[in-house]
N, C-alpha and C positions, 0 to 999 in steps of 0.2 A: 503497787497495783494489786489489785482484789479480782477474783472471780466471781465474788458472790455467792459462795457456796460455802454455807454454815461447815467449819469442821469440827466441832465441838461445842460445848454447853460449859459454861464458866458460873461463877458466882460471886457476886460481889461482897463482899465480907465485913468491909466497913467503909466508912466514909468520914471523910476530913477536911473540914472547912479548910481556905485559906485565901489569902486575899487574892482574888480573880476567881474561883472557882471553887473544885475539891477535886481532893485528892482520893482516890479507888485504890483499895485494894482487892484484887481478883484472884480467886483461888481458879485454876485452870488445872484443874485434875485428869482432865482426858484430852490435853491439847499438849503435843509433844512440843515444851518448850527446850530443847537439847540442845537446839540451833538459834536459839532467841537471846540477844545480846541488849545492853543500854543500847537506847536510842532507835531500836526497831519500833515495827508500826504493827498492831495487831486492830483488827476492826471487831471494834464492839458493837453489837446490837448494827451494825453496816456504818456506824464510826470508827475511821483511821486514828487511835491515840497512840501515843508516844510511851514504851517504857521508861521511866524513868530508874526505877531498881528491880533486879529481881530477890527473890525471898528462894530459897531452894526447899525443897524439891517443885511445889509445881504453885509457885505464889509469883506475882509482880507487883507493883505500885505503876499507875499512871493518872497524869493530872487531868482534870476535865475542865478546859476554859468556860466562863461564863457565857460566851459565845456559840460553844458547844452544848452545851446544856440546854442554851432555848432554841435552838435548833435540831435537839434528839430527843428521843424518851427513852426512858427506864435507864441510866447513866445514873439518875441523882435518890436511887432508893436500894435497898439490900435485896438480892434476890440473885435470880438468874441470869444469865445474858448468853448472846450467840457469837461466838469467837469467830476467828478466820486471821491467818499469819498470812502475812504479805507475800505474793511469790517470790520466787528468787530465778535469778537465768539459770 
């Protein structure tokens, strides 16, 4: 679950074809990833994706389905994006 409340400013670093999608890599330099594990949910641009690896100190990888892609913007070019970690109880 999201709040909706931007908590940081990420950046997207590269981008990697692959079959269904691409694959992001996100620099999150100001989003405490301390508590962010494989298989958490971080909302991109207000898209729930899926970490798949993180990179240390403050790097991830997540996949961005084709499905995903035509239903967001700015997911499929280099730049900025608006973070937000899922809550927790």
């Amino acid at each position: 679950m999201f709040t909706g409340i931007i908590q940081a400013v990420g950046k997207i670093e590269s981008i990697t074809p692959f079959d269904g999608g691409l694959r992001l890599t996100v620099d999150a330099a100001d989003l405490d990833l301390s508590n962010v594990g494989l298989g958490d949910s971080i909302s991109h641009n207000g898209a729930c994706m899926t970490v798949v690896e993180l990179i240390p100190p403050q790097k991830y990888l997540i996949d961005v389905s084709n499905e995903s892609l035509r239903c967001t913007s700015g997911l499929d070019v280099l730049g900025v994006v608006n973070l937000e970690k899922a809550m927790r109880l």
